[in-house]
Each structure stands twice: as C-alpha cells, then as structure tokens.
C-alpha positions in Angstrom: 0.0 0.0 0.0 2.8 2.3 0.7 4.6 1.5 -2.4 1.3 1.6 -3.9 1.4 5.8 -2.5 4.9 6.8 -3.3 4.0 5.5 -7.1 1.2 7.6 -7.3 3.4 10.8 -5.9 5.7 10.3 -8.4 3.5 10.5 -11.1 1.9 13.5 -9.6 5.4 15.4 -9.2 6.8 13.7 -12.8 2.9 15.1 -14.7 4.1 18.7 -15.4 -0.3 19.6 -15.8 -0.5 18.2 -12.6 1.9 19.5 -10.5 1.0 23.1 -12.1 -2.5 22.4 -10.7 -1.1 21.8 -7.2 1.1 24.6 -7.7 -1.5 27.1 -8.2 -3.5 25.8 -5.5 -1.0 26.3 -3.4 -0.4 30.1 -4.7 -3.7 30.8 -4.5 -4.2 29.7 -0.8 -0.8 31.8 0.1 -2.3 34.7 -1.2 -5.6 33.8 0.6 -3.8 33.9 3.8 -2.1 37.2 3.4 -4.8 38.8 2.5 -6.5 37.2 5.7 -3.7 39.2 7.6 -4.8 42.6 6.6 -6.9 43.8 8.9 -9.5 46.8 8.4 -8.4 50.1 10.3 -9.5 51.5 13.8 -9.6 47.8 15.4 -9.5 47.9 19.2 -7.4 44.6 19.9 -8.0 44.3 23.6 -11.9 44.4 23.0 -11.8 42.1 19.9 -10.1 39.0 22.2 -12.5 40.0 25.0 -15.4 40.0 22.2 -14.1 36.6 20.7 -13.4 34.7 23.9 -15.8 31.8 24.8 -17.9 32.8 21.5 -19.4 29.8 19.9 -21.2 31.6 17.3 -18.1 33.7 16.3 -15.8 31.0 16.7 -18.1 29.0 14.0 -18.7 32.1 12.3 -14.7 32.4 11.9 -14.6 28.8 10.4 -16.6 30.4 7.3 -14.3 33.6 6.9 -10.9 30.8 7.0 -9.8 32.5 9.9 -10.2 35.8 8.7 -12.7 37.0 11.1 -10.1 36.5 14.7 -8.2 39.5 13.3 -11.1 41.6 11.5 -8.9 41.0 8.0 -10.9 42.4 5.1 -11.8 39.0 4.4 -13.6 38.7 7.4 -16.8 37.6 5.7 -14.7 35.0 3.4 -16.9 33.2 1.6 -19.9 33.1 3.5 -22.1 35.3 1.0 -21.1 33.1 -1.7 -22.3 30.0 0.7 -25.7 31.7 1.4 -26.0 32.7 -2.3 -25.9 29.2 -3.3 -28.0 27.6 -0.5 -30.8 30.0 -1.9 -30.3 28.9 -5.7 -30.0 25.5 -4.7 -33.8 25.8 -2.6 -34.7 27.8 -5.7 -34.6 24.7 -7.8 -37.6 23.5 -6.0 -40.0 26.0 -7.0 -39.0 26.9 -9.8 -38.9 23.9 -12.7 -37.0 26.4 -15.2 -34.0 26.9 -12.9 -33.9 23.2 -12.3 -33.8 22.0 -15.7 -31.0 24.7 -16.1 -29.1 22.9 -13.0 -30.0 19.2 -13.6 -30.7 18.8 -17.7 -28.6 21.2 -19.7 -25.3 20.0 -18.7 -22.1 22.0 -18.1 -23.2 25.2 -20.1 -26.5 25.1 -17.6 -24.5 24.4 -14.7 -22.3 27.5 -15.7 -24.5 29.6 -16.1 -26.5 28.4 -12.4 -23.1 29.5 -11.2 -23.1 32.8 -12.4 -26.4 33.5 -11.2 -24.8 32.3 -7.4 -22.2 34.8 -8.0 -24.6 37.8 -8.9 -26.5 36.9 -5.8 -23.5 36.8 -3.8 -22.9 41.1 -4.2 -25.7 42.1 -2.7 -25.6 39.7 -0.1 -21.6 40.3 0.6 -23.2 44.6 0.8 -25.5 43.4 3.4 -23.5 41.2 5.4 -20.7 43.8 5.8 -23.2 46.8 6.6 -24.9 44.4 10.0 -21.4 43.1 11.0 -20.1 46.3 11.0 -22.9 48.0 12.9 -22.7 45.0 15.1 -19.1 45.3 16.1 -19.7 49.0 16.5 -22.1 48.5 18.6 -19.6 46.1 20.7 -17.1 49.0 21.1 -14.5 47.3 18.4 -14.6 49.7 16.1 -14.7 53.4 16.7 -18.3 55.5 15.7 -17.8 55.3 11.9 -20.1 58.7 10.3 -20.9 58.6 6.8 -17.4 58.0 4.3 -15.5 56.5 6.4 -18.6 53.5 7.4 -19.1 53.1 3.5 -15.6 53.3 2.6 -15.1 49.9 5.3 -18.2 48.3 4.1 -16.9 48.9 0.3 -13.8 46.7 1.9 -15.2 43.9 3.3 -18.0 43.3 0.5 -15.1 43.4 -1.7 -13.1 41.3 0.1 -15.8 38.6 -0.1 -16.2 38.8 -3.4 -12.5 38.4 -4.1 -12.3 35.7 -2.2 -15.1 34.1 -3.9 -13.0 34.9 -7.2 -10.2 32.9 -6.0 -12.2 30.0 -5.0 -13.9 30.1 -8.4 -10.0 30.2 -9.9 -9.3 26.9 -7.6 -11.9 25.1 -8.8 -11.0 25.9 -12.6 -7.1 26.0 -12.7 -6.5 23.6 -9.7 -8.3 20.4 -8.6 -11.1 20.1 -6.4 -13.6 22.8 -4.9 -12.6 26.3 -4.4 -14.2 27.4 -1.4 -14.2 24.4 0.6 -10.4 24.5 0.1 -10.1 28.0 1.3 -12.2 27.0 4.5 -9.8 24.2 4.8 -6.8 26.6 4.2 -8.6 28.8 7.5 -8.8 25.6 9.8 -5.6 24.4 9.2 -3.7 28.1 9.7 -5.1 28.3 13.2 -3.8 24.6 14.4 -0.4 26.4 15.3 -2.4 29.1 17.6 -4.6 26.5 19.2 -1.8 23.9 19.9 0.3 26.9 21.5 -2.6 27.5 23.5 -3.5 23.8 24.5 0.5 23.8 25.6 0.3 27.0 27.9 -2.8 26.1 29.5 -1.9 22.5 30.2 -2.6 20.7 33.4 -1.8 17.6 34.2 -5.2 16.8 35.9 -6.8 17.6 32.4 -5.1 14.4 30.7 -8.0 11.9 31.2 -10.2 15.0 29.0 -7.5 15.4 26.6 -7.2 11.9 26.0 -11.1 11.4 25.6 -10.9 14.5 23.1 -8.1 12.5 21.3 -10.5 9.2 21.2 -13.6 11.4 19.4 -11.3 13.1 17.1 -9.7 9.1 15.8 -14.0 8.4 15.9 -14.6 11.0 13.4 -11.9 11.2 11.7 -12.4 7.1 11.1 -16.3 7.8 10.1 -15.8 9.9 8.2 -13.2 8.6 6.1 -15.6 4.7 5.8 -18.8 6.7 5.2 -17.4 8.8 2.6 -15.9 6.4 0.9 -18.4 3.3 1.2 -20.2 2.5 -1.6 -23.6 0.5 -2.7 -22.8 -0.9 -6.1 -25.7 -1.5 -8.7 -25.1 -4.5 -10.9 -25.4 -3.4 -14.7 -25.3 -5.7 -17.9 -24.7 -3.9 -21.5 -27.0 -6.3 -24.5 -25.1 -7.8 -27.0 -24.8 -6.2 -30.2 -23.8 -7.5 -33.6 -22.3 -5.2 -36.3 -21.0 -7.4 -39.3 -18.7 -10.4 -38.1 -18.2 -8.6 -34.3 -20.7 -8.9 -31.3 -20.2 -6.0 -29.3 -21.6 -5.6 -25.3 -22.3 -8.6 -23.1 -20.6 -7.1 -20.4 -21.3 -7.1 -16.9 -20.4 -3.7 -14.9 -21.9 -2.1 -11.6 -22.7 1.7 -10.8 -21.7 2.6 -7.5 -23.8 4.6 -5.1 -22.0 6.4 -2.4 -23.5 6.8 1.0 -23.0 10.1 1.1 -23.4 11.8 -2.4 -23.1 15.1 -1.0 -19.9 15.0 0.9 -19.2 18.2 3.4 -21.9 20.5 1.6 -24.7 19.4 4.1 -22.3 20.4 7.2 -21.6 23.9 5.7 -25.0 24.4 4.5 -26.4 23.2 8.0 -24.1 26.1 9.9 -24.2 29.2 7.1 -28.0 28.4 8.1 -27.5 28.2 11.6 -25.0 31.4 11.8 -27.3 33.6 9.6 -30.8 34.2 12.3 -27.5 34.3 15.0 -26.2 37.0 13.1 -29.4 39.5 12.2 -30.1 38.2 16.6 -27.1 40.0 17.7 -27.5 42.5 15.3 -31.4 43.8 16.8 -30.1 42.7 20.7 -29.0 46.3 20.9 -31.8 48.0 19.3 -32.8 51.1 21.0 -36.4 50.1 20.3 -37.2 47.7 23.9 -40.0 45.4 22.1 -37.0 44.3 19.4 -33.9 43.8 21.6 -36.1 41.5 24.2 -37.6 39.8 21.2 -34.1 39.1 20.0 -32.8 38.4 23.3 -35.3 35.8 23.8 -34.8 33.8 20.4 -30.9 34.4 21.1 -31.1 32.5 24.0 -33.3 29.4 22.5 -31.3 29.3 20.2 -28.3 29.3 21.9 -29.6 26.9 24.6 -27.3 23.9 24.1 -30.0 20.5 23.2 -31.9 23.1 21.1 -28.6 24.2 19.1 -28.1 20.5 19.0 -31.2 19.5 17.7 -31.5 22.5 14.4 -27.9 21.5 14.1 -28.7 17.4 13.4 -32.0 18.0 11.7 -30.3 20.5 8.8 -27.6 18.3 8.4 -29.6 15.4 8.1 -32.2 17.7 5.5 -29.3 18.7 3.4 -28.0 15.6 2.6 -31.3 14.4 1.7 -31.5 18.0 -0.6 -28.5 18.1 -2.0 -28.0 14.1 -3.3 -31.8 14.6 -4.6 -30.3 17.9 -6.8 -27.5 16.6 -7.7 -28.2 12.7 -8.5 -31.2 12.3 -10.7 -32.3 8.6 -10.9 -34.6 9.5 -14.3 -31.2 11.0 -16.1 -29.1 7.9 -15.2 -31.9 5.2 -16.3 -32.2 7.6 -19.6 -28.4 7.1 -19.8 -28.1 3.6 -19.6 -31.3 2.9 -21.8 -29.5 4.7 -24.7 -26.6 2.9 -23.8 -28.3 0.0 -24.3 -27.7 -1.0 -20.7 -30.1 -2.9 -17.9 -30.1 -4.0 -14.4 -30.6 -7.3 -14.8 -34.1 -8.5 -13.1 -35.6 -4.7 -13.6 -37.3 -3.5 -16.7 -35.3 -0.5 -18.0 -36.8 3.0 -18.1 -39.1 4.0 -15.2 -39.0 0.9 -13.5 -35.0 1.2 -13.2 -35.2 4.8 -12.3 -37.5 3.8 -9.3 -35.4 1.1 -8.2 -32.3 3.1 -8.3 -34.2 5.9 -6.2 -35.4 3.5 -4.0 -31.9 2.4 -3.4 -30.5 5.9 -2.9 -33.0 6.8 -0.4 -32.0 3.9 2.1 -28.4 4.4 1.5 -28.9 8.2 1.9 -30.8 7.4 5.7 -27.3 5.8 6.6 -25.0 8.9 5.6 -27.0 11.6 7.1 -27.9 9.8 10.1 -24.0 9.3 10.7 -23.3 12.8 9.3 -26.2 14.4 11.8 -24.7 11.9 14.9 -20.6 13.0 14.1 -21.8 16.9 13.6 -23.3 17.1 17.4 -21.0 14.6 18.9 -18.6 17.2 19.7 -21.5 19.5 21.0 -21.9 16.6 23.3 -18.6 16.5 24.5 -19.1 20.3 25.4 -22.4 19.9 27.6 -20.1 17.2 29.5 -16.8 19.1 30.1 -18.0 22.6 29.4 -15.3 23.6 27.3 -16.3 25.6 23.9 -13.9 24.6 21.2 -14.4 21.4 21.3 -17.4 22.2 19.5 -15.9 24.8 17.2 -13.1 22.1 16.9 -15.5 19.3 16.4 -16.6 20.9 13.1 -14.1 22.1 11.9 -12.2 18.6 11.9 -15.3 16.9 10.3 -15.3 19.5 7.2 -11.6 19.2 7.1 -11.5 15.2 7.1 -14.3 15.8 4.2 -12.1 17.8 2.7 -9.1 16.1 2.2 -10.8 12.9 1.4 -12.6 14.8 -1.9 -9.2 16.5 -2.9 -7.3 12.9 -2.2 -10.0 11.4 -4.8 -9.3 13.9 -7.7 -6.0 13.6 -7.5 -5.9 10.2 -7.7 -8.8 10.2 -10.6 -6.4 12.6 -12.3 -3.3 10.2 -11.6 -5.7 7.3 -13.1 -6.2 9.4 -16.1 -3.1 9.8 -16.9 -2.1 6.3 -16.4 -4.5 5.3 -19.0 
C-alpha cells in the first residue's frame, strides 16, 4: 500500500499539468492567507479578544471567513455570502422547474451559467452582510463610531473582500483540482492549528489528561467515520445487451454503478451552519436595538437558540435535510436510467426505463438514511462532548475537523482520478 502511495506521488510530481495544478492551488491559498492578515483600520485589539473569547457563534462564524474574522482581516466575511448565495439557488430549484432544468438537464453550459447566477447573488448579499457586521461590532465597542465616508468606505472593503475571495475559489476550482471554497475553508482551519496547539501547551494541566485523552478518542472516531462513510459505496449490478455489427458482437458485459453513501460529501455540514449562523447573526445584530420590544424579542430567540440541546437538535435535523437536498439535486435517478437505456444497458431482473429509475431511487434513499444519520450523529457529537466538560472549542473544533477530514478525502480522490487518467 505504501509502495502503492509513493507511485502515485511520483506521477503527480513527474505530470508537469498536474503539479501546475497543485502549484497554483498552493499560490492561490498563500495569497488567501495574506490577504486574511490585513486587517480593516481602527480595530481595538484588547476588546476584539475580549469579544471573541468563549464565543461559539463567532468562533463558528470564523470557520466560514478561513480564519479571517479573529483578526477583523478584510476578508472577514470569506466566503460566507457566496455559501448563502448558493444555499438559496439550490432551494430555488424546487420552485421553480426552469431553474432546475437549467441545473440538472442542460449539462455543463446550464450548470455554468447556475453558477453565475450564485455569484450575482453573492454582491448584494456580501453589501449586506458587511453593513450588520459592522454595525454590530460597532455596537460592541471594536470599532470606533464610523459617520458617513469612512462606514461606506469599510463596508466597500469587506464586500469586496468577499467577493475576491469568492473569485479565488472560483479560480481553484477551474485551474486547480477540487472545490474552491471548501479548500479555502480548509486553508482557515488548518492556519489556526499552530495558535490553538500553542494554547493547549500554555494552558496545560496535568489533571486535564483523562479530558484530553477522551478528546483525542472522538477526534480518531470522526476522523475514522468519516473517512468509511465517505468512501463506502452500494454498487448496482449493470449488464450492456449484445450487439452485432457485421462479423463482431459487441456488449455482453457485466459492470456495476456505484452509489455512495454520502453523495453530498461536506456540503450538508456547511450548509447546515451558514443556516445556523445567519438568524445568530441578524439576533445579535437587533439585541441592541434602542427600540425595547426588538432587543427582548431578539434576546429571547438568542437564548433558544443558543440553549445547548436546542442548538443541537436544528444542528442534526439540517444536516440530516441537506444531505437528503443536496444528493436529490445533484443525483437524478430519471437522467441515469435515460443514460443507460441509450446505452443499451439494464439491471438485470428490472425492466429498463421508469422501472429502473424507481429502483435506483429507492436504493439511494436507504443508502442516503445511513449517511445523514452518521453525518447528523458526528456533527453534534462534539457539542456533546461540550455539555459534559463545558469547554467551547471542542465544538468549534469538532466541526471544523469533520469539514476538514471531508475535505481532504474529496481533494485525495481527484488527485488520484487525475493520476488514473493519466495512467490510462
């Protein structure tokens, strides 16, 4: 197996398209992270780590920006505009039939142009975003009274910070391998492992080791389901028909299609907290309202929803939603029994056409009950582990682990499609 690796590495670094691909991923998240460094003027340091500390929304919300909100970069948002943006195309599908036939039907120009429509969407929602965090943190004593230019001139900033930064992850996606933005989240959790060891290290004490230990145990737990969910598979036993053309019989051949147990990967996680964060956000936003009726109001759906088996609950029921959503919009059983009819394929015992696309929907629905289930349990184990030690990143850490495992596992599996490729 390890001889099996080093091959593969060597054809990677040997494949000059390849490596470039790697190499501009790697460019592109450098320039991601300096970019993450440049913070927005006026920032009162002392009030933003007093803001920041024992935070669970922000810490969660800071997952979303890469790490760009700790330090109030002008990426602060990162790509969490682009995120809501396409969590509101992707529900748009539903009702409307146009936008789904665009999405599902008319292949990689349709899918293109869905995408641009994500990335108009994502402007005005990058415009908003900026103008309630900043008011927010304003509000919080972070940032001086900002009148008139100077507010616009930092909103201007941070909208157009998101937006670059949704430019880069487009550029991943198409010069690089793999997605874009759930790179650049990646890139974020992984830059502040060197802060949080540090800390772990200063803060140690020695009567903490059985916790630290049990932490250890339910990171190997997720990190091992994640990495046997993702990758199990329910293969579908196919048979082409013979065909004969002249003196040659073509077809006869016995195949399977594979169905994952979790189609959608990491999308339902990230969709499941860009939900989550979003009423937190417009919450803290009114809590300070000078009108009495709206601050209570927003203090009292604050703390529901911050209330920890509540949190816990909306957490494990979107994840477990998504999943559902996003395998039904991106895997249509109709289009694949279409495909294999005109292939002249079957499954052998089911009548091909309707009857096929039934049977392979009926397949991917209990397959699908599997992956979200596990993906709902692994999201809130970690919340669990807070409610019993009362520590807060282990729920910030929790997540951020489970869409980093995800992560890695997707970027693993195009590189090695693009190895096989080449192979051929």
């Amino acid at each position: 197996m390890l001889a099996t690796f080093f091959n593969k590495l060597k054809l990677v670094v040997a494949d000059k398209g390849l490596r470039n691909r790697i190499l501009f991923i790697f460019a592109a998240l450098v320039l991601f992270r300096m970019l993450a460094n440049i913070p927005i003027p006026g920032i009162d340091a002392l009030a933003l780590e007093q803001f920041f500390a024992n935070n669970q929304f922000l810490g969660l919300l800071n997952i979303f920006s890469g790490g760009g909100l700790a330090n109030l970069s002008i990426v602060m948002l990162g790509v969490g505009p682009y995120i809501t943006a396409a969590i509101i195309m992707q529900l748009l599908t539903i009702m409307s039939p146009k936008l789904k036939a665009l999405y599902t039907e008319e292949g990689e120009v349709g899918r293109k142009k869905f995408n641009q429509y994500s990335r108009m969407l994502t402007v005005p929602l990058a415009f908003a975003q900026a103008f309630g965090f900043l008011t927010l943190l304003e509000q919080q004593g972070i940032l001086p009274d900002l009148v008139g230019f100077s507010f616009l001139t930092n909103v201007l900033i941070v909208a157009a910070g998101s937006i670059l930064l949704m430019w880069i992850g487009e550029l991943i996606t198409e010069f690089g391998i793999g997605n874009g933005v759930s790179l650049i989240i990646f890139a974020g959790i992984v830059a502040t492992l060197p802060s949080t060891v540090s800390q772990l290290l200063f803060t140690f004490d020695i009567s903490q080791i059985p916790l630290y230990a049990g932490f250890f145990l339910v990171a190997l737990v997720i990190i091992a389901g994640v990495v046997f969910v993702t990758e199990a598979e329910r293969p579908i036993p196919i048979t082409y028909a013979k065909r004969v053309r002249g003196m040659k019989v073509y077809g006869g051949i016995s195949t399977y299609l594979p169905l994952r147990v979790n189609q959608a990967g990491v999308i339902p996680i990230i969709f499941a907290l860009s939900l989550l964060l979003f009423p937190q956000m417009v919450l803290n936003f009114f809590i300070n309202s000078t009108n009495t009726i709206v601050a209570s109001v927003s203090s009292f759906l604050l703390d529901i929803i911050s209330n920890g088996v509540v949190y816990a609950a909306i957490y494990f029921m979107l994840v477990f939603l998504f999943t559902y959503f996003y395998t039904a919009v991106t895997f249509d059983p109709n289009a694949i029994s279409k495909n294999l009819q005109k292939s002249g394929a079957f499954v052998p015992g089911v009548r091909p056409g309707h009857t096929t696309a039934e049977y392979i929907g009926k397949i991917l629905t209990r397959i699908t009950l599997v992956g979200a289930l596990f993906l709902g349990v692994i999201a809130v184990l970690p919340l669990g582990m807070q409610a019993i030690t009362g520590i807060t990143a282990l729920a910030i850490g929790g997540t951020a682990l489970l869409i980093a495992v995800s992560v890695v596992l997707d970027l693993v599996r195009r590189i090695d499609a693009q190895v096989s490729i080449r192979e051929y």
